[in-house]
C-alpha positions as CSV (number, residue, x, y, z in Angstrom):
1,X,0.0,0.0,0.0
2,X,3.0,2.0,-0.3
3,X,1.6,5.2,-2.1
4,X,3.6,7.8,-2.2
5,X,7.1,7.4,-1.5
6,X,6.5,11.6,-0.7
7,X,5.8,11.0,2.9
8,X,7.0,7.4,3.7
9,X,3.6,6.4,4.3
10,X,2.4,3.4,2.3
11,X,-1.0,4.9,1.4
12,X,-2.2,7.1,-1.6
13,X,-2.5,10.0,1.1
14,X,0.2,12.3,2.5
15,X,-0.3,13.0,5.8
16,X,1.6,14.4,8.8
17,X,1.9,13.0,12.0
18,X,1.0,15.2,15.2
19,X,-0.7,14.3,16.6
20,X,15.1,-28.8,26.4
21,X,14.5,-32.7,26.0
22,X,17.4,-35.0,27.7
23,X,20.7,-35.0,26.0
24,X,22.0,-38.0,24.7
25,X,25.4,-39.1,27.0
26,X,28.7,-39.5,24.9
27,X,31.9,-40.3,26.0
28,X,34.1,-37.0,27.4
29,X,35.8,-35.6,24.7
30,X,33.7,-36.7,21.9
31,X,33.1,-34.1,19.6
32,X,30.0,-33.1,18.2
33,X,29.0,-32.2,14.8
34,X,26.3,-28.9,14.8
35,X,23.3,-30.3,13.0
36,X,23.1,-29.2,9.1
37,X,21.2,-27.0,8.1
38,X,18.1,-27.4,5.7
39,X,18.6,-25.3,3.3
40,X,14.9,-25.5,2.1
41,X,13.7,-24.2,5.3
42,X,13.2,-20.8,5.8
43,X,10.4,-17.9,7.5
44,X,7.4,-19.1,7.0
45,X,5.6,-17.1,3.8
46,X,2.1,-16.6,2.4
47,X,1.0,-17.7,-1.1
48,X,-2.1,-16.9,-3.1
49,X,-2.8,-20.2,-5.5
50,X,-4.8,-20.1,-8.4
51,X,-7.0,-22.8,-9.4
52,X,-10.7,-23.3,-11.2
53,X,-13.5,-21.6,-9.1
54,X,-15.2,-25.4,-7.9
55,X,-15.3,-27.3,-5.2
56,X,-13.7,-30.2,-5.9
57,X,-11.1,-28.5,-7.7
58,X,-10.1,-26.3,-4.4
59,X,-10.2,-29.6,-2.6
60,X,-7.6,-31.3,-4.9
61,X,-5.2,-28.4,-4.2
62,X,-5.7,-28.3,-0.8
63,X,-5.0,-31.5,0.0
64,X,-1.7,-30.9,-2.6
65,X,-0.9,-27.5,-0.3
66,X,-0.9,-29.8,2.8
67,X,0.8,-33.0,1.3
68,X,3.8,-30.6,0.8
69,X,3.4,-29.6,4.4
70,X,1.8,-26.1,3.9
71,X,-1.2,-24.9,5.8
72,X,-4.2,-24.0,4.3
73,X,-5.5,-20.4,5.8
74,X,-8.4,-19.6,3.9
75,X,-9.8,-21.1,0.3
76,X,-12.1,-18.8,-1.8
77,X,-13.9,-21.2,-4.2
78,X,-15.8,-18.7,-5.1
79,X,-12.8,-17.2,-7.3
80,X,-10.4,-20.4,-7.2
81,X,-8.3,-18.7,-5.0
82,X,-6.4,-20.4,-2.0
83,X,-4.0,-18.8,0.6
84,X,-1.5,-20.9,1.7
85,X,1.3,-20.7,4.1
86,X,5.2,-22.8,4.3
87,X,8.1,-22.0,5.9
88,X,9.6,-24.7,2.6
89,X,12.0,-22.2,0.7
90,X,10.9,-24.9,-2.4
91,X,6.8,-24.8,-1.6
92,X,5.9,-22.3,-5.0
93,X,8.4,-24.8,-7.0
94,X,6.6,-27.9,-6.2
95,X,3.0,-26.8,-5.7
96,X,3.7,-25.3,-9.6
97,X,3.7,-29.1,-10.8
98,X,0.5,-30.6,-8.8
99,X,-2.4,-31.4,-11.3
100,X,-4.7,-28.3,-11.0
101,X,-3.1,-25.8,-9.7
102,X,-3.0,-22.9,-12.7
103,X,-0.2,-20.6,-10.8
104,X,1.5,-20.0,-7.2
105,X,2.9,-16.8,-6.3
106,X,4.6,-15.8,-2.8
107,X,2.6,-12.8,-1.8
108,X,5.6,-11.1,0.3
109,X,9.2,-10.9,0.1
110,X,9.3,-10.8,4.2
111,X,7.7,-11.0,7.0
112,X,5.0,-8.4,8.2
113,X,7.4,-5.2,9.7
114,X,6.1,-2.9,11.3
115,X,6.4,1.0,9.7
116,X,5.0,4.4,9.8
117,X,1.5,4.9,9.2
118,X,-0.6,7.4,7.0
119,X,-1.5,10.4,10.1
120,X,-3.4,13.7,9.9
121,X,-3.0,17.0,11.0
122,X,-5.8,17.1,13.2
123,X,-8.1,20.7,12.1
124,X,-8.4,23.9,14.6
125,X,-11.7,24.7,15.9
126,X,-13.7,26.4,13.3
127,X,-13.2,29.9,13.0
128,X,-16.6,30.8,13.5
129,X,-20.0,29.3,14.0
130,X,-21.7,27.4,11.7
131,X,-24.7,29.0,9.6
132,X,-28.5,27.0,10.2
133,X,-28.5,24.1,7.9
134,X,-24.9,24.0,7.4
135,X,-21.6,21.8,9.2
136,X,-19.2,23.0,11.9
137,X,-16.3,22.8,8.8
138,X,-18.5,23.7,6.4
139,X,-16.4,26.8,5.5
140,X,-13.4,24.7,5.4
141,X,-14.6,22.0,2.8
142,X,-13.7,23.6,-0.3
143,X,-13.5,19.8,-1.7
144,X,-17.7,19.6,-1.5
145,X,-18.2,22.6,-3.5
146,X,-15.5,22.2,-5.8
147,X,-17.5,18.5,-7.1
148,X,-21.3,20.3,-6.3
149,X,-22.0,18.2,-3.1
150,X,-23.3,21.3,-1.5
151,X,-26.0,21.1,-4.5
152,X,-26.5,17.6,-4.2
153,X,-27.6,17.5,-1.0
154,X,-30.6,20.0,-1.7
155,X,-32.1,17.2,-4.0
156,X,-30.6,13.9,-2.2
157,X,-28.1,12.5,0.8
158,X,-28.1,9.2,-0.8
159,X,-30.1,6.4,-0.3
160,X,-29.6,3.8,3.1
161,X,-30.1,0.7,0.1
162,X,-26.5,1.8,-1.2
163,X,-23.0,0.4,0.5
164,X,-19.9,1.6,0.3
165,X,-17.3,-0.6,1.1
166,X,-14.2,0.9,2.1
167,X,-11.2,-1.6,2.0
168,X,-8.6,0.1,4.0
169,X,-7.4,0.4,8.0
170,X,-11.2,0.3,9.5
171,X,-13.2,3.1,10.7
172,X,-13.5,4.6,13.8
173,X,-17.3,3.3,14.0
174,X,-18.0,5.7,17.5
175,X,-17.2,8.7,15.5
176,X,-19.8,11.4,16.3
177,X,-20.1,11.6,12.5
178,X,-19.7,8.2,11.5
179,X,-21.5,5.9,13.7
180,X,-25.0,6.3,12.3
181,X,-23.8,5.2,8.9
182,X,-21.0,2.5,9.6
183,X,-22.5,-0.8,9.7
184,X,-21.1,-3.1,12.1
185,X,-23.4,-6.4,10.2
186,X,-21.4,-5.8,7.0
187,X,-18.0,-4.8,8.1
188,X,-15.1,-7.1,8.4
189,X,-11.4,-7.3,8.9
190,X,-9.6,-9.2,6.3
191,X,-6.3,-9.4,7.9
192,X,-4.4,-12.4,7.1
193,X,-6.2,-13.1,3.9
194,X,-9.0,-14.2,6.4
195,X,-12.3,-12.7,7.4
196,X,-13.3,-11.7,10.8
197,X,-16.3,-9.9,12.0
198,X,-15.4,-9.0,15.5
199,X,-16.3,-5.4,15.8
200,X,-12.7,-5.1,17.3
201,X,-11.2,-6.5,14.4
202,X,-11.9,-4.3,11.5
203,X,-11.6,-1.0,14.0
204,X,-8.5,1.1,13.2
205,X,-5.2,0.5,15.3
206,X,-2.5,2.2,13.6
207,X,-3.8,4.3,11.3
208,X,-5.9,7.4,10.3
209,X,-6.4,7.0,6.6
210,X,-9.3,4.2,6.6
211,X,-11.5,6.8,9.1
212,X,-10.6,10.1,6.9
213,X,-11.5,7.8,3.8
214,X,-14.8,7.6,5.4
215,X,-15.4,10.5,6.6
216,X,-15.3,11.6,2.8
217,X,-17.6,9.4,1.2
218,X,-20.2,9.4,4.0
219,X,-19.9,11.7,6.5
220,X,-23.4,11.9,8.4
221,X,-25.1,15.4,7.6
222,X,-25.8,16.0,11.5
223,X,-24.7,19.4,12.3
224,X,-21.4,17.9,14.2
225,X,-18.4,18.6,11.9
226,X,-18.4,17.9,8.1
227,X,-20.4,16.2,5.4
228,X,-19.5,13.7,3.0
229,X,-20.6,13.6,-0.5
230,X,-22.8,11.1,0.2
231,X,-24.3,11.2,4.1
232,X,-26.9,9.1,3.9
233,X,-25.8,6.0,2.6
234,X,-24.0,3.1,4.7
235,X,-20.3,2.2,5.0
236,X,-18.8,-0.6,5.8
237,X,-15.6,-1.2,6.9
238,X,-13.3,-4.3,5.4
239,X,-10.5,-4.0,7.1
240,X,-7.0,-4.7,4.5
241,X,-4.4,-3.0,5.7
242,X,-2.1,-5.1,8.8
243,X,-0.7,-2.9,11.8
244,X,2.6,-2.4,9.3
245,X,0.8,-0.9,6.7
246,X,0.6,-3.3,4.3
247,X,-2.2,-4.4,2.1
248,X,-0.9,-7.9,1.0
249,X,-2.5,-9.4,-1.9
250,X,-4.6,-12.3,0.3
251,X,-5.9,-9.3,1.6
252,X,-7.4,-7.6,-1.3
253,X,-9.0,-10.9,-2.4
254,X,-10.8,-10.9,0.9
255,X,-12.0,-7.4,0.5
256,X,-12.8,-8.1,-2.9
257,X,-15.1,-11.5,-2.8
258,X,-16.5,-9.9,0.9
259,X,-18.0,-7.2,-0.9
260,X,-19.2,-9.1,-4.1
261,X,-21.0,-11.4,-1.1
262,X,-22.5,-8.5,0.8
263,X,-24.3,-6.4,-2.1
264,X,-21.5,-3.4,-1.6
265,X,-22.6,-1.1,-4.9
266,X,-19.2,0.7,-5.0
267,X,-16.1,-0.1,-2.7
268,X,-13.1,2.5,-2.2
269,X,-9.5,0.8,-2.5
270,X,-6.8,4.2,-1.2
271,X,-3.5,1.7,-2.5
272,X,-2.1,-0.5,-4.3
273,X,-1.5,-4.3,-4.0
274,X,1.8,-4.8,-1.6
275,X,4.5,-5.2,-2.3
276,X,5.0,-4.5,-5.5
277,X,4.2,-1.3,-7.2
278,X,3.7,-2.8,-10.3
279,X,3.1,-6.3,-10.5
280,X,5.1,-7.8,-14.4
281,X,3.8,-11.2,-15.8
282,X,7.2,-12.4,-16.3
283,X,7.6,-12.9,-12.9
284,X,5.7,-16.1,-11.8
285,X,5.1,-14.8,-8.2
286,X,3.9,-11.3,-9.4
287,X,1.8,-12.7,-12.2
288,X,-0.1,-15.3,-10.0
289,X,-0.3,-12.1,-7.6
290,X,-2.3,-10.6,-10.9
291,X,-4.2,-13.5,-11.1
292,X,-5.9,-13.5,-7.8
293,X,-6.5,-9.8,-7.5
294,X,-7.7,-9.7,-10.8
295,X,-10.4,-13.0,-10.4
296,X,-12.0,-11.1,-7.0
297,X,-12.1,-8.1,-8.7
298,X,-13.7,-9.8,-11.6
299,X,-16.0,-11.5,-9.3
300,X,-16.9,-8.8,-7.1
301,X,-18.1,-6.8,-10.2
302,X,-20.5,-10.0,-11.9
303,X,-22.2,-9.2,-8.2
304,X,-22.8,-5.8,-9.5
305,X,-20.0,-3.8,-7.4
306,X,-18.1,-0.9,-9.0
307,X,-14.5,-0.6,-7.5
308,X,-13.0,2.5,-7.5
309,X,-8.9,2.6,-6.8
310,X,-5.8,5.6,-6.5
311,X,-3.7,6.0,-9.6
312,X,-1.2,6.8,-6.9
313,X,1.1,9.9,-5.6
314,X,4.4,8.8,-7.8
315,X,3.7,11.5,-10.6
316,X,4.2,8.9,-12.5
317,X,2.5,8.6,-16.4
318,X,0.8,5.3,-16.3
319,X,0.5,4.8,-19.4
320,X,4.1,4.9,-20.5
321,X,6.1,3.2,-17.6
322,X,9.9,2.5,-17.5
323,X,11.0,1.9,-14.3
324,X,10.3,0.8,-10.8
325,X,12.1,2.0,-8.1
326,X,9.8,1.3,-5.0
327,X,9.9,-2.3,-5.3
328,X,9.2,-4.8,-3.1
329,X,8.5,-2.2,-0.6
330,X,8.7,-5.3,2.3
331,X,12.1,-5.8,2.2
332,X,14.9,-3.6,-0.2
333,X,12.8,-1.4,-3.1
334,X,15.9,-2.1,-6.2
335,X,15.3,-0.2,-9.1
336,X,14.5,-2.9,-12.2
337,X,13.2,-1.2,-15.7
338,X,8.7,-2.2,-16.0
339,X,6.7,-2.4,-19.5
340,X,2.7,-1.1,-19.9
341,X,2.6,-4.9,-19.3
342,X,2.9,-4.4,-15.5
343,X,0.0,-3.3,-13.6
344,X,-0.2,-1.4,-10.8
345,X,-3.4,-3.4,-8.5
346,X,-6.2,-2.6,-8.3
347,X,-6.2,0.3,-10.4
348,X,-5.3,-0.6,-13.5
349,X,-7.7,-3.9,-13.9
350,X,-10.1,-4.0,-16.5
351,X,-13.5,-2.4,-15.0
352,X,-11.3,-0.3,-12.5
353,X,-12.6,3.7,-12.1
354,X,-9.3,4.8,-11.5
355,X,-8.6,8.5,-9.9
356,X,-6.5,11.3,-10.7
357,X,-6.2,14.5,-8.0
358,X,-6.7,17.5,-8.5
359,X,-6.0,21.1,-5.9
360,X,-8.4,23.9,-5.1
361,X,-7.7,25.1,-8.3
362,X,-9.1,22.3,-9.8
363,X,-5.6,21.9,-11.3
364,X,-3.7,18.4,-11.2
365,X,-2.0,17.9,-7.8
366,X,1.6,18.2,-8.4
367,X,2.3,14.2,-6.9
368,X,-1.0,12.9,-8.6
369,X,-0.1,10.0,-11.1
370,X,-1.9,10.0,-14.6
371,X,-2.1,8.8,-17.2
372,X,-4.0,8.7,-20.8
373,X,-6.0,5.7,-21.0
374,X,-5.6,4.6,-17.4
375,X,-7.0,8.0,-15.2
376,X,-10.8,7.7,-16.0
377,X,-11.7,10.5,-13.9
378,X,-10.3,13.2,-11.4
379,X,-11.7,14.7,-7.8
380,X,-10.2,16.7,-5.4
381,X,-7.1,15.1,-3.5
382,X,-5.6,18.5,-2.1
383,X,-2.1,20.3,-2.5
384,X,-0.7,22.1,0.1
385,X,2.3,23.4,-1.5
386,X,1.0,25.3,-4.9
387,X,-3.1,25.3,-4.8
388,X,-4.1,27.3,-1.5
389,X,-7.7,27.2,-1.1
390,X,-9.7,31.0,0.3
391,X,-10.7,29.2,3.4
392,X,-10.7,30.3,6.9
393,X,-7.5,28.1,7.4
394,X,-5.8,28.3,4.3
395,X,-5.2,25.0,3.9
396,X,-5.1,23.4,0.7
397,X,-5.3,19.8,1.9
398,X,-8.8,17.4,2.6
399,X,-10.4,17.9,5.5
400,X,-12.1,15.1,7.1
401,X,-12.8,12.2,10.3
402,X,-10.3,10.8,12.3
403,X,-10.3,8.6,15.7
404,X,-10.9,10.0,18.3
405,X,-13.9,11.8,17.8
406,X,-11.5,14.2,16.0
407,X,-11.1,15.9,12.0
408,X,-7.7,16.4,10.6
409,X,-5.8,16.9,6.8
410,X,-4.8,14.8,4.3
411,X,-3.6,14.7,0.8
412,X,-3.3,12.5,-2.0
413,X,-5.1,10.5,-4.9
414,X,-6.1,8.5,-1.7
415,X,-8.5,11.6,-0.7
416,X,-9.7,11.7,-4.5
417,X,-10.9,8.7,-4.7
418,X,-13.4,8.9,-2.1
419,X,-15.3,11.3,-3.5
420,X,-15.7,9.6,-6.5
421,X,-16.5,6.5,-4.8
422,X,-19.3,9.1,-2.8
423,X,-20.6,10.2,-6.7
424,X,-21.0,6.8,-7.4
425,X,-23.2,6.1,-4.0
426,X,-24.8,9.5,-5.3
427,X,-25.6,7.6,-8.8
428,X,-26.5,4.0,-7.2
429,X,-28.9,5.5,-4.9
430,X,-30.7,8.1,-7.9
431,X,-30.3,5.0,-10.3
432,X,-30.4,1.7,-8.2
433,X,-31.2,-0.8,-11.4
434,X,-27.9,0.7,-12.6
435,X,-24.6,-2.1,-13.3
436,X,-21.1,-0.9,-13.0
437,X,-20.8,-0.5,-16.5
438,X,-23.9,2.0,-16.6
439,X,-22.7,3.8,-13.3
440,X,-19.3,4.3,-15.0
441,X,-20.7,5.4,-18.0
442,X,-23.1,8.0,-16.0
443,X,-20.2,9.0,-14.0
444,X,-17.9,9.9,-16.7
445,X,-20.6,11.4,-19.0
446,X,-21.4,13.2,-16.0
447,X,-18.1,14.5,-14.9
448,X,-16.8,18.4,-16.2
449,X,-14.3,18.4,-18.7
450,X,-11.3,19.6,-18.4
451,X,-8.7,20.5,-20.9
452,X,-4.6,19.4,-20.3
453,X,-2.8,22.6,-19.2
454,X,-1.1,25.2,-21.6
455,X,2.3,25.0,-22.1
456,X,4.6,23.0,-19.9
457,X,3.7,21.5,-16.0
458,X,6.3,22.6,-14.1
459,X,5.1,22.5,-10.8
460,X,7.8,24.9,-8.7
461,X,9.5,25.1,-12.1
462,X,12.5,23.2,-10.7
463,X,11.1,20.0,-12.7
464,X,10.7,18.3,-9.5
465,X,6.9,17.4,-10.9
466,X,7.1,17.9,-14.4
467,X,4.7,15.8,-16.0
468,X,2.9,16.2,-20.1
469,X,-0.9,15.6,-20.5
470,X,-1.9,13.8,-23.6
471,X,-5.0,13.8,-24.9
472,X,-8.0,16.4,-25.7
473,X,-10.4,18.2,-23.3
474,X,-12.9,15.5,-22.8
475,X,-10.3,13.0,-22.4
476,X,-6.7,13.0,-20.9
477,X,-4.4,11.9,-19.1
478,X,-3.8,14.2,-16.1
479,X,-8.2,14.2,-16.0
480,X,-9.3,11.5,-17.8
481,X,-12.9,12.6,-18.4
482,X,-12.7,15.2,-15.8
483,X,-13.8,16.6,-12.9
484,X,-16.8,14.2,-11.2
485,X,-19.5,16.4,-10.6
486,X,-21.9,15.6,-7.6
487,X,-25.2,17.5,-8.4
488,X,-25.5,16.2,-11.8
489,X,-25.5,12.4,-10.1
490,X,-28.5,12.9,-8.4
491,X,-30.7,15.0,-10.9
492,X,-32.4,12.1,-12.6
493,X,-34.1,14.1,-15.2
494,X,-30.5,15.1,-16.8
């Protein structure tokens, strides 16, 4: 989940923190031999395996997972899919050759370690009182009226029949403006690649981001802080991201098929796919990585959910990559040249909506990956440094929930793609019969176009975030159809 390299953090936000048996008896003197060592034992690693989505077919690898000595942690027949541990340095090799199994792929390069987490600046008290009808921060959320939420909510909040799923680091679910609309039956921690629906489980223990996601897509409309784009509709919490901010791949595939399983209409994925950035298919452990992410994906979206994902806070063009240098970000990131053929997951899979950001100038953000062909659309995500909002505090970053009862700033694609995924709530609710083919279609046709910049972008002019749009004004890279627009969601008659 390591975007951007920016901050350290591994989300698509930048943040800032503030806040003995019996021996056996041999004559004296004897020497003794140390034991060899096997050198096909090692740490004990997790594997996705891909197989066909049927019963007895998972069976027949199982019972091939734990006839090599692997444990099986969790099978998804519903996308082929198995996770399987081994501490046998050999396990991918030979599971390869057992009838049935289509590909094997070590999801890690190490061991879970822990790291810094995605933190916000936690916000002032407002400035002044809030005007009848209108949030605490109201003044301060120049993100909702850049996108026409303010609009939206004259005509609709969203409807309670829509879920949002919001794969990240849980969500504070006793936040004042939260806890009407979380919904403990459908939230889940996925930790592990394996579900568990202790309420404990999927709250947040390290991290902000999964709460300020929230707060963005469905902040309750209460007359306690903010509002989300969408404040009436219900979010659940599928918890992805481990306590060292990691979102493995077993993970995702958990979030994914949960969500297909529980009716979620959209789901809201702030990261990409540990731990590589981009994940090549001549690499037999990143391609079956591909595999699996791809299948649940695929699977959640026949159950008619739309997944919307980061394109990331690299400023990095998508659709003409070179190089990697961030990879894998569990152990030592080496820097190793990458084709259009590798994919950065979950954003770049076919049926993806995947998000640019833009400032308060409604400007790309200068760290905001793009990319023509890949960025379908582009919300605000906040810059601090060269797009300065005329707000009471100045800021030019997302304001939003965090634990604690408390609101703080963040910035990033990750902050972007909520509010699309709350347009898309917006849409479900106004068009419920809708599939995520039609929503994306509404969404895009929907969204304000907007043209690639004149001349050069040359953020700071040092070339620091020099990037080149392709593309015309209704579709480019840096905006891909453009700006999502709120109002226009829920004004059925348009």
């Amino acid at each position: 989940m390591r975007v951007p390299r920016i901050s350290g953090t591994r989300y698509a936000a930048v943040g800032v923190v503030l806040a003995t048996a019996g021996a056996l008896a041999l004559p004296a003197g004897t020497a003794v031999a140390a034991p060899a060592a096997d050198p096909t034992t090692g740490p004990v690693m997790s594997y996705v395996v891909n197989t066909k989505a049927n019963h007895g077919q998972v069976q027949k690898v199982e019972k091939a997972i734990t006839g090599l000595g692997g444990t099986v942690v969790q099978s998804y027949e519903q996308v082929g899919v198995v996770v399987a541990r081994s501490n046998d340095t050999k396990f991918a090799e030979k599971l390869r050759l057992a009838k049935g199994v289509d590909s094997v792929g070590a999801s890690r390069t190490k061991g879970i370690q822990a790291s810094d987490q995605g933190k916000a600046d936690v916000a002032a008290e407002p400035a002044a009182a809030a005007a009848p009808g209108q949030e605490p921060y109201d003044a301060y959320q120049w993100d909702m009226r850049q996108i026409g939420a303010d609009k939206a909510h004259k005509i609709s909040l969203g409807s309670r029949n829509v879920t949002v799923g919001v794969l990240d680091s849980g969500i504070d679910a006793t936040h004042e403006d939260l806890a009407a609309n979380v919904d403990a039956s459908q939230s889940v921690s996925c930790i592990d690649g394996k579900t568990n629906t202790d309420w404990k489980a999927w709250q947040p223990t390290t991290s902000d981001h999964g709460t300020h996601v929230a707060g963005t897509i469905g902040a309750a409309k209460n007359g306690k802080g903010i509002v989300g784009v969408a404040p009436n509709v219900k979010l659940a919490a599928v918890k992805v991201v481990d306590d060292g901010g990691f979102i493995y791949p077993e993970n995702a595939v958990c979030g994914f098929v949960w969500a297909g399983e529980h009716g979620f209409k959209v789901t809201n994925n702030s990261y990409f796919v540990d731990p590589w950035m981009f994940n090549c298919k001549t690499d037999k452990d990143q391609a079956a990585i591909s595999d699996a992410v791809r299948k649940a994906v695929a699977f959640s979206q026949r159950k008619g959910v739309l997944n919307v994902a980061a394109a990331g806070n690299e400023n990095l063009d998508l659709a003409h990559k070179t190089v990697d240098v961030a990879s894998p970000d569990d152990t030592t990131p080496a820097s190793r040249p990458v084709t259009n053929d590798c994919l950065s997951l979950p954003t770049e899979l076919p049926g993806v909506v995947a998000v640019s950001a833009v400032g308060s100038e409604g400007v790309k953000a200068y760290y905001s990956s793009y990319g023509k062909g890949v960025v379908s659309v582009t919300a605000p995500g906040g810059d601090r440094r060269f797009q300065l909002p005329d707000t009471p505090d100045k800021d030019g970053r997302i304001l939003s929930t965090i634990p604690g009862g408390k609101y703080g700033y963040m910035q990033g694609t990750s902050m972007a793609t909520p509010h699309v995924a709350g347009v898309v709530a917006l849409l479900a609710s106004t068009f419920p019969w809708a599939s995520p083919d039609e929503l994306t279609e509404m969404l895009t046709s929907h969204a304000e176009s907007v043209p690639c910049p004149k001349g050069e972008f040359n953020p700071g002019g040092a070339g620091a975030w020099k990037a080149t749009c392709e593309g015309t004004t209704n579709d480019n890279g840096f905006y891909g159809a453009g700006l999502v627009n709120a109002e226009k969601a829920v004004q059925w008659w348009r």
